[in-house]
N, C-alpha and C positions, 0 to 999 in steps of 0.2 A: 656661401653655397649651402650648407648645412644648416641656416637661416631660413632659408628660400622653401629648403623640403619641409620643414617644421612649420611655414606658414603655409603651405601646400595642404600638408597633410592635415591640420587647423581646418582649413577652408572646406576640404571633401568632406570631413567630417561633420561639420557645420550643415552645408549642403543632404549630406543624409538624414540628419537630426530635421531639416525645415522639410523637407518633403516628406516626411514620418509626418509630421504636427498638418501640413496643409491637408494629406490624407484625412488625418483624424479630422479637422476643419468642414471637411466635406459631406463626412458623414455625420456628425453632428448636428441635429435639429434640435436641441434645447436651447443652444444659445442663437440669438437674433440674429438673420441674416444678416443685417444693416453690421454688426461686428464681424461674422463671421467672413464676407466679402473682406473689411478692413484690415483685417491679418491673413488672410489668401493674397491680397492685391499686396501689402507691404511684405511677406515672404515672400512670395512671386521674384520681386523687383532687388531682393536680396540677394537670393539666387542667381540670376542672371548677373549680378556685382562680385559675386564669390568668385562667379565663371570667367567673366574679364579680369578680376583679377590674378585669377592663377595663369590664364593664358597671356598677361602681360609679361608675368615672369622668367613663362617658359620662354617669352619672343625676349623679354633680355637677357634671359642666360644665353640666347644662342647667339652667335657670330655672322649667321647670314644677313645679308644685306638684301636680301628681295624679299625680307620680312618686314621693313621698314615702313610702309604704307600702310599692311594689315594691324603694324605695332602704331601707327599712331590712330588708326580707326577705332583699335580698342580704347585706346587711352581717352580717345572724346568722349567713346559711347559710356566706360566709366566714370568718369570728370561730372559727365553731363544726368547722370542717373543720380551720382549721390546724393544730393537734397530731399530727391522723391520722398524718399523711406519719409520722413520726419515729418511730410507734407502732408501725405497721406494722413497718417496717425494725425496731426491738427488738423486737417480740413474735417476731414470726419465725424471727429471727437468735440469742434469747435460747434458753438451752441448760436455761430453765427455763417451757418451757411447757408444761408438765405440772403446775407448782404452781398449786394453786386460789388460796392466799393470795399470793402472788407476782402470778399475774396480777388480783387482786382490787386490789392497791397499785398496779398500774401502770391501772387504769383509772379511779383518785379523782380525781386531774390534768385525766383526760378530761371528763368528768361534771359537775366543774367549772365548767370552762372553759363547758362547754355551757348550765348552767343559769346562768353568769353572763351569756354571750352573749343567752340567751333574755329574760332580765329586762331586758338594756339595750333591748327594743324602746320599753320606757316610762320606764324610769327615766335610762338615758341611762352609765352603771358605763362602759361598753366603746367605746361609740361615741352622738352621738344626730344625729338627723336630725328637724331640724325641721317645723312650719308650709308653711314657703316652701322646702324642699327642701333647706335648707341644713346641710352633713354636717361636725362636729364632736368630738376625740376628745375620749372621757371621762375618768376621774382611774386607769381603771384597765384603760385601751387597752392597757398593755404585757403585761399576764395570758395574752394564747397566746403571745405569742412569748415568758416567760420559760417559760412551757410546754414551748412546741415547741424550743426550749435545753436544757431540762430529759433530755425524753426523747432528743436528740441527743448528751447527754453521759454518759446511762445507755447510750445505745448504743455511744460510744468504749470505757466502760469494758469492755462483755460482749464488743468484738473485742480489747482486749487481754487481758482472763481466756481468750479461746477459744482453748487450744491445738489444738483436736482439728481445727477446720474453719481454719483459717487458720494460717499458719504468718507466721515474722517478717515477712518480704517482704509479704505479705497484708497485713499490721496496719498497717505505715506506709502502706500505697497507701489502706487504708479510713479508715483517722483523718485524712487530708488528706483525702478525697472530703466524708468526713463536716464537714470545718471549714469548707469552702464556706459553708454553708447557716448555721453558727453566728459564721461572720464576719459575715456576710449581717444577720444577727440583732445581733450587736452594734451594728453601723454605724447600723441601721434605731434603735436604744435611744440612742446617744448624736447622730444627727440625726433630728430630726423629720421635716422634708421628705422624706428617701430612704425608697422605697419596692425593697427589695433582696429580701427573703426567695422570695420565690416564682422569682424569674429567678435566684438562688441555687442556691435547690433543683433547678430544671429543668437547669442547668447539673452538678448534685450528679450526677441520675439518668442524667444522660446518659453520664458517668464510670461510673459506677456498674456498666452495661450493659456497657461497653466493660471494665471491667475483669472483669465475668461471662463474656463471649465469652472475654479471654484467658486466664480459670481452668478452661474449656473444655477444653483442648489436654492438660491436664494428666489428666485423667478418662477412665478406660474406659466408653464409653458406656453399655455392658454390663449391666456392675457396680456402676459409681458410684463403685467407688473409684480411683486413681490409677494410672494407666495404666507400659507400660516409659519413657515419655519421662522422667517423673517419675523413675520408679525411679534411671534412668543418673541423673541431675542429682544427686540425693541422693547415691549412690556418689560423684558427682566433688568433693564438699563435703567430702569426709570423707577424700579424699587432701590439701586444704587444712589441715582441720579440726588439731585438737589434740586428738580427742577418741577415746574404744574405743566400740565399737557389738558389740551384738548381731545375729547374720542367722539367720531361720529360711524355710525354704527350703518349698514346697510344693508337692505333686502329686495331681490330682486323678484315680484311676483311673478306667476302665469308662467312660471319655468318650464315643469310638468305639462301644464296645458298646450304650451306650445310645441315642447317633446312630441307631445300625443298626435297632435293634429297636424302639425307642419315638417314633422321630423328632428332628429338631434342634430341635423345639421343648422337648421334656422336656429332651435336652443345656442348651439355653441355660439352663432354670429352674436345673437343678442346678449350672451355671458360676455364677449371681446367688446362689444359697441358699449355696454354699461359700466366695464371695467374701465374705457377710456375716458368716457364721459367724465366719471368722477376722477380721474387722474388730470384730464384738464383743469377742471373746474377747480382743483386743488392745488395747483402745478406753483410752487415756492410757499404753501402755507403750510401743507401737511402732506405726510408721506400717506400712497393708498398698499392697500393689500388684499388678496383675492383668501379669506377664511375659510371657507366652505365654498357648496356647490353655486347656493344662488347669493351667499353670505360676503359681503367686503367690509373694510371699514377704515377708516384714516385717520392717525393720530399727528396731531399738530403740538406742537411745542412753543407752549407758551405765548400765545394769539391774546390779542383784544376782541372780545366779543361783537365788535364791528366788522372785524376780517373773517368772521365764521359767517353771519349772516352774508357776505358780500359773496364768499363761498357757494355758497348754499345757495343762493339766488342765479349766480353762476350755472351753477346744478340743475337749477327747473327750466333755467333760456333753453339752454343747450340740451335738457328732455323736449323740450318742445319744437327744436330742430330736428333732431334726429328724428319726430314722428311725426312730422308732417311728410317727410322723404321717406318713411317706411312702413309697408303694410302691416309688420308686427310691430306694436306697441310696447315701448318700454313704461314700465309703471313700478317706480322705486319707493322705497316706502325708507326712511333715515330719523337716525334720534340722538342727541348728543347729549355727553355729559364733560361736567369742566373738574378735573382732577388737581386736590389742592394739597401740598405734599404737607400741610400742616394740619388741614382737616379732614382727610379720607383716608378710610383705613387702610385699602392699598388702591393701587392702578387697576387691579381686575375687578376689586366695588363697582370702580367709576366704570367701567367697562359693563359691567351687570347693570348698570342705570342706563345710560343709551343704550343698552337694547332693549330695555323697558319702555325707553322712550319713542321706539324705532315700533314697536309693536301696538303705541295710541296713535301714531303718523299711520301706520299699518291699518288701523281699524278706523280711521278720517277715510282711506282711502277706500276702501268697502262700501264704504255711507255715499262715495263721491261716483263710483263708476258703477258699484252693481257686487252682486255678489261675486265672491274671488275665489278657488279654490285655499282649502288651507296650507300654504308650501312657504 
C-alpha cells in the first residue's frame, strides 16, 4: 500500500514537471518545430501513461467489482500506448523516414503489441483482470517493454549512425538520456514488483528538453543551421585538433538591394533559401554555418579535393534551380582554402585566405552580371 502512494505521488509529480516543459515547448520558437512537435507528441503520450497508470492502481486497490471492465479498458489502453514513446523519438529522429519499407518494419512491433494487448481483454496473454477485480500479469506481460527496449535501442543506434544532426558530444548526452528509460525497463524485467518505466521515461523527456534548449544556442534561428557561436567552437577544436580541414568561405550579394526594393521580408526568404542551398549541397562533407548577415561558410574535415569540387558544383546546379523558380536572384560569390596543420600557421590564416579568395570569385562576378552594389 505505502508502495502504491510513493509511486502515485512519483507519477503526479512527473506529470506536473511534463506539462511545465510541454508549456515551455510551446512557446518556444528558437528551437525547430519539426523537434519541438517530437517532445510535445512523446510528453503528450507520457502523460496520458502516468494517467492509466495511477488510475490502474487506484482500480486495484479497490474491492469493487463493477470496476472490472473499466480496469481492463485501462489496462489495454496502457499496454497498447507503451511502445509509442520510443517510436516517436525513432521515427522522427530516424534519417529514414521516407522509406515506405523501413517504416512499414518499424510499425510490425507496434501492431503487435496492440492486437496482443487487445485479445488479453479475454484471454488474459498481457495482463487478466478478473470476476472480483482482481489484476494479474499474464505469461506474456513483458511483450511492450521488450518492445519499448527494442525501439529504444534502434534509436541509440540511428544517434550514433547520425553524423549530420548530432555531432560526438550530442551522441553521448542522447545515448545516457536514452538509457534512463532502458535501465528503467531492465530493472522493471528482472523485479516484478518495480514499477519504473514510465517515471524513467518522464525523467528521460525532461533531459531531453533541456538538452533541446541547450542545442538551441548553437542555431541560427533564421536558418536552422549553426550559428557564429558554433562556428568560433569548431575553429578552436581544430587548434587542439591533429587534424587538416577544408574552409569555404560565402557571400551572399544584392542583400541590401533586395532589402530596399522588395522588402526584408523577400531579404530574409533569400538569407533561408542560400543558407539551405549550401547545406545541401554540403550535407555529409562539411558542416555549414550562418557568420554574419549575408556571410556563411563550411568547414570540412579532411576532404579530397575531388569532394570539394563535386561540392561546389553541387552549389552552382542547385543556384540554378532555385533561380529559374524565383523572381529574386540568388548570386553567391565563395572561396576556399585547404588548412594544413603542419604548414599554416593556424586555422584563422586559412580562414583569411578563402575570404580572399571569396572576394576574386566576388569580383568574376561583377565582370559576369553587371555592376553589384558593395555588400
Amino acid at each position: 500500500m505505502t508502495n502504491m502512494i510513493s509511486l502515485i505521488s512519483t507519477d503526479v509529480l512527473a506529470i506536473i514537471a511534463l506539462c511545465f516543459t510541454i508549456s515551455f515547448a510551446k512557446r518556444n520558437v528558437a528551437i525547430c518545430n519539426k523537434k519541438n512537435m517530437i517532445y510535445i507528441s512523446a510528453a503528450d503520450i507520457t502523460i496520458i501513461l502516468l494517467i492509466l497508470e495511477i488510475t490502474t492502481i487506484l482500480m486495484e486497490l479497490s474491492s469493487n467489482n463493477k470496476l472490472m471492465i473499466p480496469h481492463r479498458i485501462a489496462n489495454i489502453l496502457g499496454f497498447s500506448l507503451s511502445p509509442i514513446v520510443p517510436f516517436i523519438l525513432l521515427f522522427f529522429n530516424s534519417n529514414k523516414e521516407k522509406i515506405f519499407l523501413y517504416n512499414c518494419f518499424l510499425t510490425i512491433p507496434l501492431c503487435f503489441n496492440d492486437f496482443m494487448c487487445v485479445l488479453s481483454y479475454k484471454t488474459g496473454f498481457i495482463f487478466f483482470v478478473d470476476a472480483q477485480n482482481q489484476y494479474t500479469r499474464g505469461n506474456l506481460f513483458l511483450l511492450p517493454t521488450i518492445i519499448c527496449m527494442f525501439y529504444y535501442v534502434l534509436f541509440v543506434i540511428a544517434v550514433i549512425k547520425n553524423s549530420v544532426k548530432y555531432e560526438m558530444e550530442d551522441k553521448k548526452i542522447l545515448i545516457l538520456v536514452l538509457f534512463i528509460p532502458i535501465l528503467g525497463s531492465i530493472l522493471q524485467i528482472l523485479f516484478k514488483d518495480l514499477i519504473l518505466i514510465w517515471s524513467c521515461t518522464s525523467i528521460s523527456l525532461l533531459i531531453y528538453y533541456i538538452f533541446l534548449l541547450e542545442l538551441q544556442f548553437r542555431y541560427d534561428i533564421q536558418t536552422r543551421i549553426k550559428n557564429r557561436a558554433a562556428f568560433e567552437n569548431e575553429m578552436e577544436k581544430y587548434i587542439s585538433k591533429d587534424k587538416n580541414a577544408t574552409i569555404v568561405v560565402f557571400d551572399l550579394n544584392n542583400l541590401k538591394s533586395t532589402n530596399d526594393k522588395h522588402g526584408h521580408k523577400a531579404g530574409d526568404e533569400m538569407i533561408f533559401h542560400t543558407a539551405k542551398i549550401i547545406e545541401e549541397s554540403f550535407m555529409g562533407v562539411g558542416k555549414a554555418y550562418r557568420i554574419g548577415g549575408d556571410e556563411f561558410c563550411v568547414i570540412c574535415n579532411e576532404i579530397p579535393r575531388e569532394l570539394l569540387d563535386s561540392a561546389l558544383s553541387n552549389l552552382d546546379d542547385l543556384l540554378i534551380k532555385v533561380n529559374q523558380k524565383n523572381h529574386i536572384k540568388i548570386v553567391l560569390a565563395y572561396g576556399h582554402a585547404f588548412y594544413n596543420k603542419n604548414e599554416n600557421e593556424s586555422i584563422y590564416s586559412t580562414f583569411v585566405q578563402a575570404d580572399k579568395d571569396m572576394y576574386i570569385h566576388k569580383a568574376k562576378l561583377k565582370g559576369f552580371y553587371g555592376i553589384m552594389e558593395n555588400d
